[in-house]
C-alpha positions, 0 to 999 in steps of 0.5 A: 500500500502507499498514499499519495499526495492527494491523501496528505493534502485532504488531511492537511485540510482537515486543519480548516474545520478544526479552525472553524468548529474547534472553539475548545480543546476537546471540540478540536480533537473530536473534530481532528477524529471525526475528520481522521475518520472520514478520510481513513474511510475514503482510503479504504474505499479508495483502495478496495477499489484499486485494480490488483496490480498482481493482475498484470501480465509482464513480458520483455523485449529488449535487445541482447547487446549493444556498443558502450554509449549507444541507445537502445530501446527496451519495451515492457509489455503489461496485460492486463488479466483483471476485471478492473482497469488499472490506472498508475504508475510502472518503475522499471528497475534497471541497474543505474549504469544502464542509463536509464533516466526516467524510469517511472511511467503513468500508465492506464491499461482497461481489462483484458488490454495490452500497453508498452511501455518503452524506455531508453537505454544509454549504458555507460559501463561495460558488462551485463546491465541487468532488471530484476523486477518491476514495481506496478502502483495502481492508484484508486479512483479517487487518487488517495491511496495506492496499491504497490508490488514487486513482481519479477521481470528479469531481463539483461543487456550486454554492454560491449565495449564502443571499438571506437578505433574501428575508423582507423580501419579503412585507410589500413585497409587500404595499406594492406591491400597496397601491401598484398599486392591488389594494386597494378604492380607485384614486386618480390621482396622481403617478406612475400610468398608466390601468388601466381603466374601471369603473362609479362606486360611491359614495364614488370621487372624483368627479374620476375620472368619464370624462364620454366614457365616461359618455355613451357607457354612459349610466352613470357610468364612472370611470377608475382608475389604477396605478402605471408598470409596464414601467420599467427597472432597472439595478443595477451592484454593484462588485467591486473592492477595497472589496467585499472588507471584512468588515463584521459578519462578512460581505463587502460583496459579499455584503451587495450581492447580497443587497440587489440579489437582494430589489431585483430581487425586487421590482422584477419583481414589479411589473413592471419590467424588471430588469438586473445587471451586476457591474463593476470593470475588466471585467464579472465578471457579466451578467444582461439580458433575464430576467424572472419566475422566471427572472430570481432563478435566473440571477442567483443563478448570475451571484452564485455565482462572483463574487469581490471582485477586488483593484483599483480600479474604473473607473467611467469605463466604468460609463456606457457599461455603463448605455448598453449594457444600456439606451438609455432612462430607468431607475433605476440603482442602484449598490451599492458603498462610500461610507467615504472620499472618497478611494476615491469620487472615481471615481464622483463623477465619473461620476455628473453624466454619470448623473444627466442621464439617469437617476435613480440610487440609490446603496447603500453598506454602513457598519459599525455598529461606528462607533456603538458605538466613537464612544459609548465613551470610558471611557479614552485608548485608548476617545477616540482610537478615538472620535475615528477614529469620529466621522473616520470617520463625518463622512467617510461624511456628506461622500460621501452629501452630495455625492452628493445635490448632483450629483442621486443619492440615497443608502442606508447603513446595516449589513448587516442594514438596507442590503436593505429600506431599498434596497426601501423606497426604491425603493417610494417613488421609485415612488410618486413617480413618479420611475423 
């Protein structure tokens, strides 16, 4: 049950006849309970002839996922199976990071009738965004008191991450399709496989002529090449702690998905094999074996429920994870934080294992707000922030170096940057023939 505000005002009201009729203090309170009285009796009837809100019927249509940011609808159908009309309010309880705004709507369903009630959703936070129940008041004919439940509508939302790096696609797509070769000229060189033999035109390399095939055609043939196609790829993001830091408002993690999801974009375009696990202590993600359209949407769905985890990575184990999606030579590429020498002596220290097989691409996510801070030194509390800077930076160079001594490579640079420079590298390690 619940009283609405009509009801408090009648009995705010109340204080009229008391004024007027209440000459002594006995009279008053005989009016006060006379007055009390009647509007308790015109609640009870007003609540005895509220439509049972357990009469409703509810159903969900909703969406199963969709990008973080975007808008989706999420409709409620209510059926009606009383003999009375229902008149009130329905509150739809969804998780507040699903963005649901206003979440009460007025609604009038007659017997046996049917209404929607939409609601729109703008999920700010990665994961499954989840509605237990629904809260029905109906409200009585005269709008005193209320009749009020909960009844169950489960429903839930996957909230995948935004891939907002994906417009940086199209123009390395067209950097790979240069690179494989699907412009006028085929050159052999570092890094291409034979593709195929076609007749000689006249300004190809003349070190292209296949004399066998000449002589077997009775006309020039030459060869032409591609880049290696059928490489494998191995991206490890970290989960531990250091993927929990906001960087321009954004989680590292979440800068790592980005940059593994235009990576893994990219890669299977130009069909090499792509793997992605998620690591800190255990695997919190896994993705082998796909390949196409199927590779983004299940590795979107892996992203969708992974959390930053509060503890320290153990990269001891990251080798025997490479080992166990892949026995052959691969790229792998690790996305985690190279700030401090202290928190990277972990991975130091496993990489000289990686590097004797594979070549290994490291991405780490700085904050641009070192520059600005290193460049403002107008007062005493500007220098001695500079000076944390310049630490700062220094101890990212330190780390980058050192991981280019024991023969990886390494990408940094803001939110923004860290997913085209990752593909720019990897479409030159392809083009060096270094996968």
């Amino acid at each position: 049950m619940a009283l609405t505000g009509r009801f408090v005002a009648l009995v705010a009201l109340g204080a009229l006849p008391i004024v007027l009729l209440g000459r002594t203090v006995p009279e008053a309170l005989g009016v006060l309970g006379v007055w009390l009285g009647l509007v308790l009796a015109l609640g009870l009837l007003d609540l005895s002839l509220a439509a049972s809100p357990r009469s409703l019927a509810l159903e969900r249509d909703l969406p199963g996922r969709v990008r973080l940011g975007e808008t989706v609808t999420s409709s409620l159908a209510l059926t009606n199976t009383g003999r009375r009309a229902l008149h009130g309010v329905v509150r739809d309880a969804w998780q507040p990071s699903a963005g649901a705004g206003n979440n009460r709507t007025p609604v009038a369903i007659p017997p046996g009738e049917r209404r929607v009630v939409s609601l729109l959703l703008t999920p700010f936070r990665r994961g499954e965004r989840r509605a237990l129940h629904v809260t029905v008041r109906s409200i009585g004919p005269l709008g005193l008191w209320a009749r009020q439940a909960t009844l169950g509508a489960p429903g839930r939302i996957r909230v995948l991450p935004p891939f907002t790096a994906r417009a940086h696609l199209p123009s390395r797509l067209t950097r790979l399709k240069e690179l494989d070769g699907r412009t006028s000229l085929l050159v052999r060189g570092q890094g291409t496989e034979f593709d195929s033999l076609r007749e000689y035109v006249r300004g190809d390399d003349v070190r292209s002529i296949d004399w066998r095939a000449t002589a077997r055609r009775n006309d020039v043939m030459v060869r032409t090449w591609r880049p290696e196609r059928d490489r494998r790829v191995v991206i490890v993001i970290d989960t531990g702690r250091t993927s929990a830091a906001r960087v321009d408002d954004e989680p590292r993690l979440d800068t790592a998905f980005e940059a593994a999801l235009l990576l893994a974009a990219l890669a299977s375009r130009a069909g090499d094999r792509v793997d992605f696990v998620a690591w800190d202590r255990r695997v919190r993600g896994r993705v082998h074996g796909a390949q196409g359209a199927e590779l983004l949407s299940r590795m979107v769905d892996a992203m969708a429920l992974i959390e930053p985890e509060l503890i320290e990575v153990d990269w001891s184990a990251v080798p025997g994870q490479v080992r166990a999606v892949t026995s052959q030579r691969a790229l792998v590429v690790i996305l985690t934080s190279v700030d401090a020498a202290g928190a990277a002596t972990g991975l130091l220290s496993v990489l000289p294992e990686l590097t004797r097989r594979h070549t290994v691409l490291v991405a780490s996510v700085t904050d641009p707000a070192l520059a600005e801070a290193a460049g403002e030194r107008g007062n005493r509390e500007q220098v001695y922030r500079a000076a944390a800077a310049e630490r700062a930076i220094l101890d990212i160079g330190r780390v980058s170096a050192a991981i280019r001594q024991l023969g990886a490579d390494v990408v940094t640079g803001s939110p923004a940057a860290v997913p085209p420079a990752l593909a720019d590298r990897y479409i030159a390690l392809k083009a060096a023939g270094r996968l």
